[in-house]
C-alpha positions in Angstrom: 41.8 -25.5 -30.1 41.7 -24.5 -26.3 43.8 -26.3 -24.0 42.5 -26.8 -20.5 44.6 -27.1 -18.2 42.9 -28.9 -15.5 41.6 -31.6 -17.2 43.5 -34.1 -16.0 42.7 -33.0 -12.6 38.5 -33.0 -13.5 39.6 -37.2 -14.9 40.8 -37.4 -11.6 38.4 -36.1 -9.7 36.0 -37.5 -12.1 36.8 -41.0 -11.3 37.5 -40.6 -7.3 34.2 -39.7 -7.2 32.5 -42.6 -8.6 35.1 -44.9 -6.4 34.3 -42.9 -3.4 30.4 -43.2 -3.7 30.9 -47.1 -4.2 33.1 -47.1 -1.1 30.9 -45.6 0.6 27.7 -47.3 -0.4 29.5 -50.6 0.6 30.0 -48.9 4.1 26.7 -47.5 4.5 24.9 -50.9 3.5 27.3 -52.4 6.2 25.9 -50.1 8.6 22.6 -50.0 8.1 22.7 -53.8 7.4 21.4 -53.9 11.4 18.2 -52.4 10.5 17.6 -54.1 7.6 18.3 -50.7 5.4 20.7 -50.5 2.2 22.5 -47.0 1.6 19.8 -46.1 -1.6 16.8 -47.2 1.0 18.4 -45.1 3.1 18.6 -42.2 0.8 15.2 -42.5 -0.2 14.0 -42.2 3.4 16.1 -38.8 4.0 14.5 -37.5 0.6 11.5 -37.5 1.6 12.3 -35.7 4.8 14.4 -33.3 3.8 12.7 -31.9 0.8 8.7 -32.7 1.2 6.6 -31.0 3.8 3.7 -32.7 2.1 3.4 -36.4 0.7 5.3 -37.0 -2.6 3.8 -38.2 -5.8 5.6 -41.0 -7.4 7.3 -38.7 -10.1 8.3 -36.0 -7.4 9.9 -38.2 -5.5 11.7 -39.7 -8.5 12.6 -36.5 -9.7 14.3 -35.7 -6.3 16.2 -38.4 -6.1 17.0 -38.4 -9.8 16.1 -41.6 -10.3 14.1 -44.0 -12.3 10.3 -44.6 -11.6 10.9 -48.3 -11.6 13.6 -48.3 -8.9 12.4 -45.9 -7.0 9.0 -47.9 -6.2 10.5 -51.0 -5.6 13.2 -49.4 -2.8 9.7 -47.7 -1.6 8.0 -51.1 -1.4 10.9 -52.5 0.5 10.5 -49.7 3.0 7.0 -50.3 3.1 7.4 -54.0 4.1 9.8 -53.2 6.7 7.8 -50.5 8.1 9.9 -47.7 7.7 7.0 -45.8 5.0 3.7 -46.2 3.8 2.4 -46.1 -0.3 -1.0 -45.0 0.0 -3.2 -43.3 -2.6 -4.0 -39.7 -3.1 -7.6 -39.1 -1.4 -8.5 -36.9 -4.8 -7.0 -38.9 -7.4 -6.7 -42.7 -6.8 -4.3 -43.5 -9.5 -1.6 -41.4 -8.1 0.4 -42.6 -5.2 2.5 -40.7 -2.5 4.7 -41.5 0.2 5.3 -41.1 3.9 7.3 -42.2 6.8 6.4 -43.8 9.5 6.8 -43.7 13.5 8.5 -46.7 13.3 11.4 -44.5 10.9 11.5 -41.2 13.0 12.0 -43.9 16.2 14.6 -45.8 14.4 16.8 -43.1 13.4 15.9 -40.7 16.8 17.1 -44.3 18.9 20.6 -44.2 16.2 21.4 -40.4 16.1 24.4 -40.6 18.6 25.7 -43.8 16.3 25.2 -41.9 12.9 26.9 -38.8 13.5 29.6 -41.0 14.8 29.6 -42.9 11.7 29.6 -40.3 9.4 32.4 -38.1 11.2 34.4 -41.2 10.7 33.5 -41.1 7.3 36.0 -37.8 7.1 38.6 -38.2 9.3 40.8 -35.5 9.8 40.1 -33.6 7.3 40.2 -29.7 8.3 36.8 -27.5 8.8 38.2 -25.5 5.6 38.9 -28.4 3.3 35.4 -29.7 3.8 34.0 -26.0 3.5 35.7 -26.0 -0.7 34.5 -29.2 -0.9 30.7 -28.7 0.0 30.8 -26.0 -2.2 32.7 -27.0 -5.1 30.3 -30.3 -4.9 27.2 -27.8 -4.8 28.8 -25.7 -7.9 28.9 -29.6 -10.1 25.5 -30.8 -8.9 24.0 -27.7 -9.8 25.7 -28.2 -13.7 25.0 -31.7 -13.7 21.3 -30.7 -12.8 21.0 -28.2 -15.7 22.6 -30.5 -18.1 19.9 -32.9 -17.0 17.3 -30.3 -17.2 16.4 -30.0 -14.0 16.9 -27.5 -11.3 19.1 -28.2 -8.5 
């Protein structure tokens, strides 16, 4: 039998991490409750502009966000309401939909830039340019496991 001798540490971090992303959802919804955004809207929205150049099918986008089909329509529809994306059908294939923001979104977040990087450097504190150096890179090194134990890439 091997013995590994950090496993109490990977509980530990193992849990932290699911408190810390409900913490921080509960935060985020808080401060995007002013423009009528939740956290996973939110994340949904910065998807889409961080990894497509081109509109998203439904199951791309799902499969970025690692999510189900089901949810990630309905946050999309939500969006759509408020304005923040449009759901329109691909011009070849009309049974396939994709995805795309809006003005209205690059003008929200362009008008909230100064308040966001605020909020998210309070997010961290104190902690030193080093400490969040090992952590963006040990977090890398377990999305990209996670990822192949889900058979996906990274």
């Amino acid at each position: 039998m091997i013995i590994d001798q950090n496993l109490e540490h990977k509980k530990e971090i193992f849990g932290m991490t699911f408190l810390l992303a409900q913490r921080w959802q509960n935060l985020g919804d808080q401060e995007l409750a002013s423009i009528g955004v939740t956290t996973k809207q939110w994340l949904l929205m910065v998807t889409l502009h961080m990894f497509f150049k081109e509109p998203p099918t439904l199951n791309q986008l799902t499969e970025a966000m690692g999510s189900s089909r089901q949810n990630v329509k309905q946050l999309a529809t939500n969006l759509e309401k408020s304005g923040y994306l449009e759901i329109f059908q691909d011009t070849i294939d009309k049974r396939i939909l994709r995805f795309r923001l809006t003005k209205k979104n690059a003008e929200v977040w362009e008008a909230r830039a100064e308040r966001d990087e605020a909020y998210i450097g309070s997010l961290f504190g104190d902690v030193s340019h080093e400490d969040l150096v090992t952590t963006l890179n040990t977090l890398k090194k377990l999305v990209s496991i996670s990822a192949k134990k889900l058979g996906g890439g990274s």
